[in-house]
RODO-2510 file (C-alpha; in nm, 4 decimals, decimal comma):
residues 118
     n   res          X          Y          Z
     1     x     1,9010    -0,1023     0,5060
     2     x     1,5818    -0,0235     0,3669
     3     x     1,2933     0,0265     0,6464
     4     x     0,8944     0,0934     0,5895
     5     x     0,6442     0,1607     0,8134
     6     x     0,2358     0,1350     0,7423
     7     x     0,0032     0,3841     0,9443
     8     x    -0,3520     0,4961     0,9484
     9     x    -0,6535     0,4181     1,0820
    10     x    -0,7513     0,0486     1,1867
    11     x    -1,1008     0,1101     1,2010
    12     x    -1,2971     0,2330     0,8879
    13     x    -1,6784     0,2502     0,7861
    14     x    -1,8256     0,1328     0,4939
    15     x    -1,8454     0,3034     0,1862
    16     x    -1,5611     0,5081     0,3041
    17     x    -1,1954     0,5667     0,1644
    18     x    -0,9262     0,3697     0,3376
    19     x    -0,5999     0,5863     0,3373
    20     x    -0,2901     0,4780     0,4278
    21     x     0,0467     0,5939     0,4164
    22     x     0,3928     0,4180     0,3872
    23     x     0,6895     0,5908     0,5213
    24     x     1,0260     0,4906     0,3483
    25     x     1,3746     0,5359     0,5753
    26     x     1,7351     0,3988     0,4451
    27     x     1,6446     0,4268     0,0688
    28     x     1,4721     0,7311    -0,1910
    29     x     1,1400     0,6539    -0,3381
    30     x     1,2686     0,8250    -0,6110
    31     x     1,6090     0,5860    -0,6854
    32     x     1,5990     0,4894    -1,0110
    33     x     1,4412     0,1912    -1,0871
    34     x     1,2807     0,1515    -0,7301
    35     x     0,9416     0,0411    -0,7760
    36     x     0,6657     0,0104    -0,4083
    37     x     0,4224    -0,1542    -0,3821
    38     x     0,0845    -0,2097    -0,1213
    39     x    -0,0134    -0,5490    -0,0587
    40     x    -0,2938    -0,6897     0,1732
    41     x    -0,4072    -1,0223     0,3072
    42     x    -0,7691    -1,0908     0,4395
    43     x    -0,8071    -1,3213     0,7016
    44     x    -0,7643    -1,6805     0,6340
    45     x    -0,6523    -1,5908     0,2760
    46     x    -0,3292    -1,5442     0,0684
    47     x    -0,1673    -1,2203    -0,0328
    48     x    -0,3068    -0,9881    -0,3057
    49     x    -0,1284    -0,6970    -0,4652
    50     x    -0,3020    -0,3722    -0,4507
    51     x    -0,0669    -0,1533    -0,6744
    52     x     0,2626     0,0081    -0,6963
    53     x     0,4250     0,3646    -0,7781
    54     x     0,7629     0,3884    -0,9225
    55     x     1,0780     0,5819    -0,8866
    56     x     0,9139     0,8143    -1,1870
    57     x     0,5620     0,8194    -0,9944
    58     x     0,3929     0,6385    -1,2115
    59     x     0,1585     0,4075    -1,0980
    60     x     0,0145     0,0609    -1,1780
    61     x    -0,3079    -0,1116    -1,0039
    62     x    -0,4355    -0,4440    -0,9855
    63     x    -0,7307    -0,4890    -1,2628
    64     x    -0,9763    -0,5736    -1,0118
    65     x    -0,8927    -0,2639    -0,7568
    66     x    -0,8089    -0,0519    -1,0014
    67     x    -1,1770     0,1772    -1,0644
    68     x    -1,1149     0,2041    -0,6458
    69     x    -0,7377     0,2708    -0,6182
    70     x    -0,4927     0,5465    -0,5722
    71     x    -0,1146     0,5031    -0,5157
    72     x     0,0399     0,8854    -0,4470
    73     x     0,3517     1,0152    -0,3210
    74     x     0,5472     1,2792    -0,1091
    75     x     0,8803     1,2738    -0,2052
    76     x     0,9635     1,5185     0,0235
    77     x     0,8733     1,3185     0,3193
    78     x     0,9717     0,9760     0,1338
    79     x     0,6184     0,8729     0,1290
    80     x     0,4072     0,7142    -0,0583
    81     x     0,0234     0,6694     0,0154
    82     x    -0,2884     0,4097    -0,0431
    83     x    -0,6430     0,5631    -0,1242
    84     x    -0,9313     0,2547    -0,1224
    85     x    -1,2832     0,3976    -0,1556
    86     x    -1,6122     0,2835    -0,1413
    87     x    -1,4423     0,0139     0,0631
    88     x    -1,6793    -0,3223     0,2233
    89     x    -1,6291    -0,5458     0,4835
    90     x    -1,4782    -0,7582     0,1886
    91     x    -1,1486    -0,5127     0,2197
    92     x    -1,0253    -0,6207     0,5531
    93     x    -0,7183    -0,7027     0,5556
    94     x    -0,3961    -0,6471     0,6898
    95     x    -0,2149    -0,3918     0,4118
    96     x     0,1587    -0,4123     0,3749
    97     x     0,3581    -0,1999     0,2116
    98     x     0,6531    -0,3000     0,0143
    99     x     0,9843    -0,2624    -0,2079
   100     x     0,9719    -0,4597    -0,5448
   101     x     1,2461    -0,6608    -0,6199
   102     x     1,2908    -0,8676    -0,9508
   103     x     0,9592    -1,0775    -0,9187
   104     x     0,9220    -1,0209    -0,5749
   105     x     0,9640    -0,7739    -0,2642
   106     x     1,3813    -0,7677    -0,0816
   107     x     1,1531    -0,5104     0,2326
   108     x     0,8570    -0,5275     0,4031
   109     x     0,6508    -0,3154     0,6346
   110     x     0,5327    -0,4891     0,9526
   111     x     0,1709    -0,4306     0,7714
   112     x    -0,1035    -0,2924     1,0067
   113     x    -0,4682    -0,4082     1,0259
   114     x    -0,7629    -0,2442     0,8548
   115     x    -1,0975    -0,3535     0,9655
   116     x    -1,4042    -0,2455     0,7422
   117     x    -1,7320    -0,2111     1,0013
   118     x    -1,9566     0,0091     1,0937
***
């Protein structure tokens, strides 16, 4: 059984870089064909995916995040990391992290809140 767990700061300031880090138990970030993602959803609005990093580290963003996004790894801790700079009110959220599966996601973090305010 596959677990993840968000952590980092709830509180950040604006113009500053969000970083969060996802921390992968029961399964290898670096399985073949394992691909993990970071979603968020503002309040009062659906869910939006940020980006992913695969088994092979490569990484793929959202087009509209993308000149603000970093997805990184530590594959010796089975982590994997979100960088969001410059980040607004606009980016609170609560930020999930996540295992792709086919179309979708098969595990879930229990997300954690990020609130953008000075």
């Amino acid at each position: 059984q596959v677990q993840l767990q968000e952590s980092g700061p709830g509180l950040v300031k604006p113009s500053q870089t969000l970083s969060l880090t996802c921390t992968v138990s029961g399964g290898s970030i670096t399985t073949n064909y394992y691909y993990w993602s970071w979603i968020r959803q503002p309040p009062g609005k659906g869910l939006e995916w940020i980006g992913y990093i695969a088994y092979s580290g490569s990484t793929y963003y959202s087009p509209s995040l993308k000149s603000r996004t970093s997805i990184s790894r530590d594959t010796s801790k089975n982590q994997f990391t979100l960088q969001l700079s410059s980040v607004t009110p606009e980016d609170t959220a609560v930020y999930y992290c996540a295992k792709n599966y086919g179309m979708g996601y098969d595990y879930w973090g229990q997300g954690t809140q990020v609130t953008v305010s000075s």
